[in-house]
N, C-alpha and C positions, 0 to 999 in steps of 0.2 A: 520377511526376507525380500517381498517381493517390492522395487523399486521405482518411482517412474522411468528412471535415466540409465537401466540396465540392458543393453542391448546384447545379444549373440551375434557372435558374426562368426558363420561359416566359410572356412576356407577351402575350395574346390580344385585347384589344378591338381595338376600330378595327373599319369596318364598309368602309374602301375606295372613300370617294365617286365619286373619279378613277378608277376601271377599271368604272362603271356600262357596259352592263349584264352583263357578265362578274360582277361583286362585286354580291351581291345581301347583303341583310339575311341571309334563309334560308343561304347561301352566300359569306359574306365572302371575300375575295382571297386571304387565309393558307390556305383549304381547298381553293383552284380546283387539280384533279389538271391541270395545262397545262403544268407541269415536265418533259418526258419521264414522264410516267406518275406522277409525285411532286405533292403540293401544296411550298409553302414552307412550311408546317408541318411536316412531315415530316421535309422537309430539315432545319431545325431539331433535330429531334429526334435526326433521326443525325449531326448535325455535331457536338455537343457529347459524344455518346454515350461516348466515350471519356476526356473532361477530368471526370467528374463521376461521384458514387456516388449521389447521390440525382437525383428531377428532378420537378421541382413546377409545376403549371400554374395561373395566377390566368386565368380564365375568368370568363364573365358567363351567366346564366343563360339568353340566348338561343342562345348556339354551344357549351356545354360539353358537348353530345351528340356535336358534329362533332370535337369535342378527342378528346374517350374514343373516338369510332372510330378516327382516328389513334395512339391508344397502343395500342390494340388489334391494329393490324395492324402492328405494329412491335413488338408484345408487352414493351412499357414501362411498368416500373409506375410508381407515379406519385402525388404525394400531390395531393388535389384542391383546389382555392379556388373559389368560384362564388361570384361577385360579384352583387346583387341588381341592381343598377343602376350604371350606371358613374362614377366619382367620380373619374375623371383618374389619373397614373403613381403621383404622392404616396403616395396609398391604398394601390392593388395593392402596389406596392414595402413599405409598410407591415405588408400584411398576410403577405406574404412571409416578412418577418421576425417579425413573431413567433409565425410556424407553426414557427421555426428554434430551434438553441441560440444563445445570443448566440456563441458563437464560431465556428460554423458560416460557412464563404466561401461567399456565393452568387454565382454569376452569373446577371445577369440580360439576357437577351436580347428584342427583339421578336420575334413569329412568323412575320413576315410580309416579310423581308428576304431579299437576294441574296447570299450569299459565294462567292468564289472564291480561289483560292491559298493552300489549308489550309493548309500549311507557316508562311506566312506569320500566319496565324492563330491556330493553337496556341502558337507564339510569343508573340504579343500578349496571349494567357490566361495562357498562364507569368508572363509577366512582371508581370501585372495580380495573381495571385495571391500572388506576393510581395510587391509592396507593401502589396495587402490584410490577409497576414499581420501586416506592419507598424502596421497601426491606420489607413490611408489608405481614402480613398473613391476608387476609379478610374474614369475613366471613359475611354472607346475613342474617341478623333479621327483620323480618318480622312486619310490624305495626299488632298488631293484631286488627280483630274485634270484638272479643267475648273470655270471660274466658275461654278457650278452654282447657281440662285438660289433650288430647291425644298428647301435644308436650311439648318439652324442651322450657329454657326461657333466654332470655341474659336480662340482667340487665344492660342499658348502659347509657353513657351521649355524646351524641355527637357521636363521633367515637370511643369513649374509651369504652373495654369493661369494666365495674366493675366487674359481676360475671355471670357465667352458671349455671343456675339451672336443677333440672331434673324435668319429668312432674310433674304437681302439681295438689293435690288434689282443690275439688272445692272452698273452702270455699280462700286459697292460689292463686290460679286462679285470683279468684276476685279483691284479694288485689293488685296484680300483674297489673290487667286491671287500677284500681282507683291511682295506682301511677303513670301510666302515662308514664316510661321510661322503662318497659321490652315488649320484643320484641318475636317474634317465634324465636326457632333454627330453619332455613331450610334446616341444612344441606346441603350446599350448601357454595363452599371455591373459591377464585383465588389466583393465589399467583406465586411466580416462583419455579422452579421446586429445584434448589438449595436452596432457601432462608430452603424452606419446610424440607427438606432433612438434612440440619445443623442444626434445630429445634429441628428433631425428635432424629438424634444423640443425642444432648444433653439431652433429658429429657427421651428419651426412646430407651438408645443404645442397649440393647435385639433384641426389633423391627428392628431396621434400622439394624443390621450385619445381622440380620436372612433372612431380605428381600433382602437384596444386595444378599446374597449368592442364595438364590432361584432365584432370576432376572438372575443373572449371568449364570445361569444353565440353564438356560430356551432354550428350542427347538420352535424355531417360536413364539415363544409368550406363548407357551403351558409351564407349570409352573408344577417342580417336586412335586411328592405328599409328600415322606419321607422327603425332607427338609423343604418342606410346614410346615406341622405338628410341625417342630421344633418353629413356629413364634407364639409369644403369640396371642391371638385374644383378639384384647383392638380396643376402637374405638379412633377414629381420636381427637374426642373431649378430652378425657381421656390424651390419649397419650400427643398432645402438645398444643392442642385450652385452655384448663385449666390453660397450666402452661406458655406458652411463654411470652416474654415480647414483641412481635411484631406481637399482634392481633389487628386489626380494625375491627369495623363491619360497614357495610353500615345500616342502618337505609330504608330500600324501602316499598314501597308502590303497587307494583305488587300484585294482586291479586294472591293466592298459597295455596295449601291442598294438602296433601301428600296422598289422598284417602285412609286414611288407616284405613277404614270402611264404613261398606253400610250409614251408614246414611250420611257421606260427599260425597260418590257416589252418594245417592239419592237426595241431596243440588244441586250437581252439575248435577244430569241429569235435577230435575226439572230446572234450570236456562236455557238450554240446548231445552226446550218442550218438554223432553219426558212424555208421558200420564201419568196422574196419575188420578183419579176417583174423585169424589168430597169429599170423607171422606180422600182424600190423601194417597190412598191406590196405589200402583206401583208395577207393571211387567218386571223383569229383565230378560233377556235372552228367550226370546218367545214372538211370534208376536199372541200366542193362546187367542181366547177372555177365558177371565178368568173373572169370579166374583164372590167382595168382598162383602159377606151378614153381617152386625152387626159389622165390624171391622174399625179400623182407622188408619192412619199412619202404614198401614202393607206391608212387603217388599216381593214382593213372586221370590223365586230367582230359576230360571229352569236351569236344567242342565241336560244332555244325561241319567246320572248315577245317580245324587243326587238332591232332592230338599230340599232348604231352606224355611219357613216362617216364618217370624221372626216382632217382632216389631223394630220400626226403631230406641227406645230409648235404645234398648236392645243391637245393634251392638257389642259392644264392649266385648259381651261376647262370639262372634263368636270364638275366638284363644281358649276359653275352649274347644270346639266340638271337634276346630282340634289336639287339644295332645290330648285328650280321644281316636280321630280317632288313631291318634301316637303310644299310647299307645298299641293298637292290628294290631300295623301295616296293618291298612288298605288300602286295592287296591281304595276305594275310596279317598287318598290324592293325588293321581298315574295322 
């Protein structure tokens, strides 16, 4: 399996609105050690460890210190990307490739994701890697298990993609589940570094000269901010996953949650044994005996500076808190 021209590439922004005040700016969601002793970084880093010889991290000039401590204690070397300012997947994935050879398979993964059921996983890189081989763009949909309304949706038959959807409301969701053939986006791509790069030229040459030209300029990996600024910020899917005519998707079965909210944090701690009370009530971030008088399904989320409590159906309205925090530029987003 293992390759010389198979590189990982970690994808790092995102700052974690939904798990405020756990994700902070200084400390985004992908670095929180809440794992059993692990951030999801981490986990990242050793779950690919073995499908890949190289492994490259596009980072942004605020968390690239939090990267390199985690290659550091997992002693991974690692080529560096530091993005001045964030310019959406397009870019990064961009510049990805052309730190690569064009024949070079990368995979590219977010940092900040849940997998379970390696077997089933390694799998779905196998098989990703061969079509890659092929000259195909791959991308990873996920079997879902439930009308899930916090992700995108591929619409496939086979390996073919028909169509991306974006999240869908619940009633949509549903219908989605009962037909049978849409799948989770997991964001999640292999592909070769060339194939991707003639892609993006073609459906999005803005992107691609703007990226080349910041690549080009780059000192160490550290990426200018004034020509930064020039690259539109569109995402990866937008740019070529929508429009190419040489997208696969794998169809896998790996268990995956993109934690992008307490109540899938609180799914997956309870699977995990972290305590939870007999009304289903859970303690984030403190070993403190706390107790829940009259309440059910409540998240109580500690932190040095901020506490959360919150119902667990209510997560999703966490990203409101954090613009209002925005909003009076709060030291508690810091």
């Amino acid at each position: 399996m293992m390759s010389e021209s198979i590189t990982h590439v970690i994808l790092t922004g995102g700052v974690g609105s939904r798990l405020w005040p756990l994700s902070r700016k200084s400390q985004p969601k992908q670095y929180l050690e809440i794992f059993e002793g692990k951030s999801l970084f981490e986990m990242t880093v050793d779950r690919n460890r073995h499908l890949a010889s190289k492994v490259m991290v596009v980072g942004n000039i605020d968390n690239h210190h939090l990267s390199n401590k985690v290659m550091g204690k997992t002693q991974t070397s690692y080529i560096n990307i530091v993005e001045a300012t964030p310019r959406n997947t397009a870019a990064a994935i961009a510049f990805a490739a052309f730190a690569s050879d064009p024949d070079d398979i990368l995979i590219i993964t977010p940092s900040d994701h849940i997998i379970d059921k390696m077997e089933n996983y390694n799998l779905a890189i196998s098989e990703a890697i061969i079509k890659a081989e092929d000259g195909f763009i791959v991308t990873f949909g996920i079997i879902p298990t439930k009308p899930e309304t916090g992700y995108g949706y591929i619409e496939s038959k086979g390996d073919k993609v028909i169509s991306f959807r974006e999240k869908p409301n619940e009633t949509t969701a549903k219908e989605f589940i009962s037909k049978g053939n849409f799948l989770w986006n997991s964001g999640m791509f292999c592909f070769k570094a060339g194939v991707l790069l003639e892609e993006l030229k073609q459906y999005q040459p803005d992107v691609y000269e703007k990226s080349k030209a910041v690549w080009e300029a780059n000192k160490e990996g550290f990426l200018n901010l004034d020509l930064s600024l020039e690259i539109p910020s569109i995402s990866i899917d937008y740019a070529v996953m929508e429009r190419s005519k040489k997208i696969k998707v794998v169809p896998a079965a790996f268990s995956w949650s993109d934690l992008g909210s307490f109540e899938s944090v609180y799914d997956y701690l309870v699977s995990k044994n972290h305590p939870i009370d007999k009304n289903g009530n859970m303690v984030i971030g403190s070993g403190k005996h706390t107790t829940f008088l009259g309440l059910k399904n409540t998240i109580f989320v500690y932190t040095d500076t901020a506490n959360l409590i919150l119902q667990k159906e209510n997560s999703q309205d966490v990203k409101d808190i954090y613009s209002e925090l925005e909003k009076i530029n709060s030291d508690l987003l810091n």
